[in-house]
C-alpha positions as protocol buffer text, in pm:
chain_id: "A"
residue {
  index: 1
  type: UNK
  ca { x: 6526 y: -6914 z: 2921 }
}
residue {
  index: 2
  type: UNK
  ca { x: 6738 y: -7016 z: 2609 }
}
residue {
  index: 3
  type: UNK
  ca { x: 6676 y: -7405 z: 2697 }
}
residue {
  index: 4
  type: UNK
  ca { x: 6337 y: -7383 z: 2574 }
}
residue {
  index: 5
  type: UNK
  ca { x: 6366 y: -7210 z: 2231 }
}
residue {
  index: 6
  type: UNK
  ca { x: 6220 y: -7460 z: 2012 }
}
residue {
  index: 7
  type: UNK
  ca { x: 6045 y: -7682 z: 2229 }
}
residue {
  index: 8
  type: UNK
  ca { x: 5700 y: -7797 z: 2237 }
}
residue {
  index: 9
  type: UNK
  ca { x: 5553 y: -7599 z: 2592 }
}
residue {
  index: 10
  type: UNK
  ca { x: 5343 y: -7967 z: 2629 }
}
residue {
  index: 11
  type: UNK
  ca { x: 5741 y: -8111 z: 2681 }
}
residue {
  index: 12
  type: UNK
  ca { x: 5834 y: -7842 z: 2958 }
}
residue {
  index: 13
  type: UNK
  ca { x: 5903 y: -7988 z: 3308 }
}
residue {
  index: 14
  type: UNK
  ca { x: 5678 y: -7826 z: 3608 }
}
residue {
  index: 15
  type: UNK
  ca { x: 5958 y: -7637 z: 3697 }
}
residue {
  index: 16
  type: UNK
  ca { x: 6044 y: -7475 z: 3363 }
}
residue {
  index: 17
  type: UNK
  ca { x: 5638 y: -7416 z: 3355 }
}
residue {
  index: 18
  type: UNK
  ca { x: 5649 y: -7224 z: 3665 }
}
residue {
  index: 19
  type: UNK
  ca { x: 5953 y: -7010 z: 3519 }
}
residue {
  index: 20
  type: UNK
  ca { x: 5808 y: -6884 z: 3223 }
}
residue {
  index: 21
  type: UNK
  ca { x: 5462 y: -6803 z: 3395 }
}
residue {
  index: 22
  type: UNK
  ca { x: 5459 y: -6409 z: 3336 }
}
residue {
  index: 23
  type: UNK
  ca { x: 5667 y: -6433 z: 3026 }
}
residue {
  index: 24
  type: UNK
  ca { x: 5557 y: -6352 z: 2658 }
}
residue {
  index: 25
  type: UNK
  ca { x: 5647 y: -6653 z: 2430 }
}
residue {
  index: 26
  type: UNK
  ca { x: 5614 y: -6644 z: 2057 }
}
residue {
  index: 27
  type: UNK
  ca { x: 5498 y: -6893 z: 1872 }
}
residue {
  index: 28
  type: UNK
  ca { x: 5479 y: -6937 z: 1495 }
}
residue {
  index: 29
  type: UNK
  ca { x: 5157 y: -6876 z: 1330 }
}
residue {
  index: 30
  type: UNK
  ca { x: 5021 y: -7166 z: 1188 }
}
residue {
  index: 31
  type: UNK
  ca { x: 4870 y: -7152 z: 848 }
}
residue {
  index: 32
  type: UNK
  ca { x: 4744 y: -7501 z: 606 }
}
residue {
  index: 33
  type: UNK
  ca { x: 5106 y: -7481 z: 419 }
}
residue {
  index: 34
  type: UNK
  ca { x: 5336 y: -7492 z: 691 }
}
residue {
  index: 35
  type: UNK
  ca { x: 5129 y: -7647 z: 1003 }
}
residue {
  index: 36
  type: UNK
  ca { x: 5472 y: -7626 z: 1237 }
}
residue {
  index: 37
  type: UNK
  ca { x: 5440 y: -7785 z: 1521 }
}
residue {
  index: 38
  type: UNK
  ca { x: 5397 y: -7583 z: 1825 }
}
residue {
  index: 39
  type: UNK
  ca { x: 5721 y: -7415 z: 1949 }
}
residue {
  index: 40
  type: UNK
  ca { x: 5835 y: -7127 z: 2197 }
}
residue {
  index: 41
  type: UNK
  ca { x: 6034 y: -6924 z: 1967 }
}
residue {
  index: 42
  type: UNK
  ca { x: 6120 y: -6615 z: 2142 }
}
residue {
  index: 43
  type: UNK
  ca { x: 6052 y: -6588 z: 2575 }
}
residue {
  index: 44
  type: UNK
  ca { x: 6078 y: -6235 z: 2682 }
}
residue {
  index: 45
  type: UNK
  ca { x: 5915 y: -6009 z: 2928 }
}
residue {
  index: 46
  type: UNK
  ca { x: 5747 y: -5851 z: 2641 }
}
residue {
  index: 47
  type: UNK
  ca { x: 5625 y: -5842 z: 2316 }
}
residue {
  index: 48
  type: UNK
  ca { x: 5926 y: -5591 z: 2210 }
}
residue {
  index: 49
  type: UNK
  ca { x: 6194 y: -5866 z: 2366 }
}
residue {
  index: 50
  type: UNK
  ca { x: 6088 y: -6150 z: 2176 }
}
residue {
  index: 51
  type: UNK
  ca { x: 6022 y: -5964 z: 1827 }
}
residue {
  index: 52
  type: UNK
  ca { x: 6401 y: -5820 z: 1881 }
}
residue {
  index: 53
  type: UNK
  ca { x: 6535 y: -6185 z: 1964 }
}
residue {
  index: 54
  type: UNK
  ca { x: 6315 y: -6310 z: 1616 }
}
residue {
  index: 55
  type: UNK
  ca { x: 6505 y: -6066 z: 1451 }
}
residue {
  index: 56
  type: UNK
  ca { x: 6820 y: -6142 z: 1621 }
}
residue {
  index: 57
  type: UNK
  ca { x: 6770 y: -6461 z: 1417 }
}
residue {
  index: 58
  type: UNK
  ca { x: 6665 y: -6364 z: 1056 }
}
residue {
  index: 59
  type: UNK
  ca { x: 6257 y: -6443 z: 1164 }
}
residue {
  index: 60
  type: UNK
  ca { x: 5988 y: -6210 z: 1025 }
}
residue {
  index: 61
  type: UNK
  ca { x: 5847 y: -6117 z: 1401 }
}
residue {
  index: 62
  type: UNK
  ca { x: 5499 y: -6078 z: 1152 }
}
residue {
  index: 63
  type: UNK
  ca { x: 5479 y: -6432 z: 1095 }
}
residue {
  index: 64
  type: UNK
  ca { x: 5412 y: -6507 z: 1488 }
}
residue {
  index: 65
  type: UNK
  ca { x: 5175 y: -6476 z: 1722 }
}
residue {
  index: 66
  type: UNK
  ca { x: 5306 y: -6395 z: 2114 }
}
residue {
  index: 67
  type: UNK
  ca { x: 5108 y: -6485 z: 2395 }
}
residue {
  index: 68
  type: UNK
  ca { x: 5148 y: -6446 z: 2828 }
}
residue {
  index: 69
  type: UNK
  ca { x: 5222 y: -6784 z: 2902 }
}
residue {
  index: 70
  type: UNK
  ca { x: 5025 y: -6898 z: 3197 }
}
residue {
  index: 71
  type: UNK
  ca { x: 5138 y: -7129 z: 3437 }
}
């Protein structure tokens, strides 16, 4: 699942797609000073997973928002 830490999910294949269906994906929350682009962050099996892998990285796990990402 590391391949698609910072990518856009719109520039996943079909078959990465199908992978993550299941998976919680953070993304970072967009506000009108930073507008990031969208970007998978984190992919775990939970919401626990990806706030320790934000962490893991020096993120603040409050300054994204995790969704199930759906196939």
């Amino acid at each position: 699942m590391a391949k698609v830490i910072g990518r856009a999910p719109e520039r996943l294949t079909l078959e990465e797609r199908s992978q993550l269906a299941g998976w919680w994906v953070a993304y970072e929350v967009y506000t009108p000073q930073t507008l990031p682009l969208k970007r998978i962050e984190a992919v775990g099996r939970d919401v626990p997973a990806c706030i320790a892998q934000l962490e893991g990285r020096g993120l603040d796990p409050r300054q994204f928002e995790f969704q199930l990402f759906q196939p």
